[in-house]
Phi, psi and omega in degrees: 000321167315297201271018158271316168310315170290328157335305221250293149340225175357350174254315179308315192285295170329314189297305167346292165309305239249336178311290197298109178315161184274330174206183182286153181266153188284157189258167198188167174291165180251120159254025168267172177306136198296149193055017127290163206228028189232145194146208202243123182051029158271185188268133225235015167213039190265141169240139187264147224267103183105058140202183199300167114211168194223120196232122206243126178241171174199147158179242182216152193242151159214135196252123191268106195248114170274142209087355162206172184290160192274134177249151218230171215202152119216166228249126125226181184154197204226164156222154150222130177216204183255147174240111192276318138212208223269349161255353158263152140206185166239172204201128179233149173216182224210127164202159161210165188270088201302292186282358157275333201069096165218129159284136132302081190254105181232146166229155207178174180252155240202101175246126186241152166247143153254152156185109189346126355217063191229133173239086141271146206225139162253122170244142175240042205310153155245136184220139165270164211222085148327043177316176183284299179256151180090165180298160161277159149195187189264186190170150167254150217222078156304152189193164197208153186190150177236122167257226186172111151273117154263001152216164167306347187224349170253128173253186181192145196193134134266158229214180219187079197233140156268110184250122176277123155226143213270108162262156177319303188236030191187163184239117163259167186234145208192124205268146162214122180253127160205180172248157169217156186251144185227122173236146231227129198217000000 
């Protein structure tokens, strides 16, 4: 658990370094349409209204089981959703659990802040939880994540999701750190 944290620390910090520009963009006319930003010294981290994107994650899943040690997995899978606009959006996904065999299918909603050249975001998923063997159930699943625009259409990012699944006489709970790559179409 230690040495994910530091792991994770540390990809943050290098994306940071790699993120940030080195100097100011040179200024110039605007040649867009009056009351557009798009041109030579408009905002380079601006999101446009209405559109796909596709997020490929990879990390670790953790399951707080008491009375035993915590058991930890790892986790990849996608999401894909719509940006209805620069702060909503909705999202459905795909994930699995190495050491559970376990599928993830979830949909939800994707509420984002940007500020250059930081993107943060709040999710709220409903997800069914798929063993290979055994029932399914449901479940909820919050979660919070920050991304580094390296482009108008590519991000990078890590996330955060906490999940309640609803079993017949008891709720477990299951942490999920992972990173994502996101392209914006």
């Amino acid at each position: 658990m230690k040495r994910t944290a530091i792991s994770l620390l540390t990809l943050a910090l290098v994306l940071c370094a790699i993120a940030i520009p080195a100097g100011a963009q040179e200024t110039g006319r605007t040649d867009g349409s009056e009351g557009s930003e798009y041109g030579k010294g408009g905002n380079p981290f601006g999101s446009p209204v209405g559109r796909l994107f596709l997020s490929a994650s990879f990390g670790s899943g953790f399951f707080d089981i008491q009375g035993t040690d915590n058991k930890t997995g790892f986790l990849y899978g996608f999401d894909l959703g719509y940006e209805m606009d620069e702060w909503i959006g909705l999202q459905a996904g795909y994930s699995y659990l190495s050491d559970r065999d376990l599928s993830i299918f979830s949909l939800g909603s994707n509420l984002s802040y940007p500020w250059n050249p930081f993107v943060y975001s709040l999710t709220i998923h409903a997800s069914i939880y798929a063993p290979d063997a055994g029932d399914r159930h449901f479940g909820l699943a919050p979660g919070a994540g920050i991304d580094i625009v390296v482009h108008d259409r590519v991000r990078i990012g890590l996330n955060y999701k906490h999940d309640f699944i609803f079993t017949d006489n008891r709720t477990t709970d299951m942490d999920r750190v992972y990173a994502g790559l996101k392209f914006c179409f």
